[in-house]
C-alpha positions, 0 to 999 in steps of 0.5 A: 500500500506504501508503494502504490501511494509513493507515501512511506508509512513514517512520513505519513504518521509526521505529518499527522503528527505535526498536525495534531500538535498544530491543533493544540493536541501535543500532548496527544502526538507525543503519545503517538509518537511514543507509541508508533516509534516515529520520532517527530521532525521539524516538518510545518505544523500545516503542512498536512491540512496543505495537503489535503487542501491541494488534493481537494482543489485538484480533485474538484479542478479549480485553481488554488484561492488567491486572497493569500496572494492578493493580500500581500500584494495589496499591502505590506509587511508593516501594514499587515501586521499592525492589523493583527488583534490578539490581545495584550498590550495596547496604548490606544485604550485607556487602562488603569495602572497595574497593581505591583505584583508579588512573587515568591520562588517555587523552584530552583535548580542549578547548572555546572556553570553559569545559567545563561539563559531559558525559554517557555515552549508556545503552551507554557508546559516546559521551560528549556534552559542553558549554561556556560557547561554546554548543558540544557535542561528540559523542565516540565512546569506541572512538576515545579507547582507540585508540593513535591517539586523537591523531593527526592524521587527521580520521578517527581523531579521537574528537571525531565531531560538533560542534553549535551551536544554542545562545545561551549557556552548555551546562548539561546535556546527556542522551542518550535511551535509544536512543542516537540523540537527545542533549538539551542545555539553556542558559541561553538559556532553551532544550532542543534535540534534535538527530538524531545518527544523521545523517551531518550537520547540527549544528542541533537538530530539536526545541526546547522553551523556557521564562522561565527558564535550565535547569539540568539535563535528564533523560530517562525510561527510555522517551524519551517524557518529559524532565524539567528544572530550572533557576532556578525552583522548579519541575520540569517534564516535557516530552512529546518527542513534543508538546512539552507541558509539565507542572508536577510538583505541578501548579505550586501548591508553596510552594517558593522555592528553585531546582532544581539537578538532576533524575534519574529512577530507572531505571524511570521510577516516581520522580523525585528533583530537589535544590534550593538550600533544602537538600531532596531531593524524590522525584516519582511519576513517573506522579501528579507529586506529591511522596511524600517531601521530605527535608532533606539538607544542614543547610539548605545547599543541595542541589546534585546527585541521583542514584539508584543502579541499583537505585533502591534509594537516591538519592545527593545533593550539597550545599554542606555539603560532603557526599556523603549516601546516602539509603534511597528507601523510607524516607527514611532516612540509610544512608551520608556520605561527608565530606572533600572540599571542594564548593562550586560550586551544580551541585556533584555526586556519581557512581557508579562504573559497578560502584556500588563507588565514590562519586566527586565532584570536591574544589575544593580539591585540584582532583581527584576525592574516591573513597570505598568506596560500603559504608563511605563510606570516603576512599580517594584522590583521583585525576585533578589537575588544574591548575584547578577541576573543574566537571563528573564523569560516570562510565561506565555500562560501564567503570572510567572517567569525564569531567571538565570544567574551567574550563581549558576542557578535558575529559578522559577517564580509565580506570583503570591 
């Protein structure tokens, strides 16, 4: 049957696979995974539906619709994604200030170097983190809420999975959107995929390698593509499925400066990258040329990027010690938010994962600067820790994020 439909039986179960996780149903695919032997890959999460919808065009003989096309002929990059409405954040509404928050440790466990940083996978279940020892750890958050998130027992520990593929120092780390690949990029020059659907193995399936140390990875909203950055002024984009790579601007721009940090918007039209010149660039994500190029920082570097939920605004970090909010459409200021002190070159501002707070880690008071996002006002800081922060990340779910710190620990913290 495999023969006659040109269609090996493993390939058929990956794309079903990626579809189900696409629907929301990951933990059901893993379960399939687990069950069929059928490792998961990095295929697009649509990539089945696709599919089946050119076979339903051909079986009926009429031509594919063109409203993708047309829209994106009609308008750009910038215009299609500030009419994105998702929620979150928006400085066009009135709302009242937030209530400063209070949080308290849940869990804390450590690397053999410095934690350097962590990411939330797109559901909030598990969190990834780095460290300068070259090891991940793969943590589930429903174990870090249990009461015996501390005990003993290997199988209530939250720490599930720790890999090794690395040579040096974990700079970033992203999960797909299937929640079933984590990407991590080092500063031995190299990008690793690794399966962690599988019950085992801690080597990396997929690898891609460059002449330069990476220092930040994102992933489109499709998986089919990871964007990176790193010591060289140039961003690229890497096809998961070939390994190709591509220079954003075709690899003719003028820029010296390195790339701290790369983020693509949510749907995937845009890409913002920070750079140590001081500016914040915004891609088309499909044409790979700069639409907009603002100077943020006062020709301090720019150090961290990310853009809100809707894609409405881009929210980026510099060593001028400010947090700036910034309008994708017109590349206009709309929000600072001043007084904490950033000074480390992959220094990098968070949204809470309701858009209400701003939160960013304060070197001087080693804890995490919280603003109201509306009027950038300071309202406490919160998480003290003993030595510098040197990573935050923020649930997409829940009232709680991740620190990294040179103590070697990362920790996880929810609000009271």
């Amino acid at each position: 049957m495999d023969d006659a439909a040109g269609v090996g039986r493993d390939e058929v179960i990956r794309l079903i696979l990626c579809q189900l996780s696409a629907y929301g149903f990951a933990n059901l695919s893993q379960a399939i995974a687990a069950h069929t032997k059928v490792p998961m890959t990095t295929d697009s999460n649509s990539r089945l539906a696709e599919l089946v919808q050119l076979g339903l065009q051909s079986e009926q003989q009429q031509p594919p619709p063109q409203s993708q096309v047309q829209n994106q002929q009609d308008g750009g990059a910038l215009e299609s994604d500030t009419e994105l409405d998702a929620g979150g954040i928006d400085l066009s509404r009135a709302s009242r200030v937030a209530e400063a928050p209070q949080y308290h440790m849940w869990y804390k466990t450590k690397h053999k170097g410095t934690a350097t940083t962590a990411a939330f996978s797109r559901d909030g279940e598990y969190i990834a983190t780095g460290s300068a020892d070259a090891s991940l750890k793969l943590i589930e958050v429903d174990r870090v809420r249990r009461p015996s998130a501390g005990s003993a027992r290997r199988e209530d520990k939250p720490v599930i999975r720790t890999l090794y593929h690395h040579e040096a120092e974990i700079t970033g780390v992203a999960f797909h959107p299937n929640g079933l690949v984590l990407a991590s990029c080092a500063a031995d020059r190299s990008i690793k995929l690794f399966d962690i659907s599988a019950a085992y193995g801690k080597h990396a399936f997929q690898s891609f390698s460059d002449n330069y140390a990476f220092r930040s990875i994102a992933f489109h909203p499709s998986g089919d593509y990871l964007a990176a950055s790193g010591d060289s002024p140039d961003v690229r984009l890497y096809s998961v499925r070939t390994g190709k790579a591509y220079l954003l601007g075709g690899g003719d721009s003028e820029m010296s400066a390195t790339v701290a940090q790369v983020a693509y918007a949510g749907s995937g039209a845009l890409i913002a990258s920070a750079s140590s010149d001081g500016a914040v660039r915004l891609w088309d994500g499909v044409a790979g040329t700069c639409v907009r190029t603002i100077q943020a920082h006062e020709g301090r570097a720019a150090t961290g990027i990310t853009f809100s939920r809707s894609g409405k605004y881009v929210l980026s970090t510099g060593l001028d010690s400010c947090v700036r909010l910034w309008d994708v459409g017109s590349g206009r200021l709309v929000q600072t938010y001043a007084g904490a002190h950033l000074d480390a070159p992959n220094a990098q501002a968070v949204f809470s994962h309701d858009e209400t707070l701003v939160m960013a880690p304060d070197a001087r008071a080693n804890a995490v600067a919280c603003w109201d996002a509306q009027s950038s006002a300071l309202l406490t800081r919160v998480a003290e820790h003993s030595q510098p922060i040197t990573w935050i990340a923020a649930s997409p779910a829940t009232p709680a994020f991740m620190t990294c710190s040179t103590d070697e620990c990362v920790r996880f913290w929810g609000a009271q």
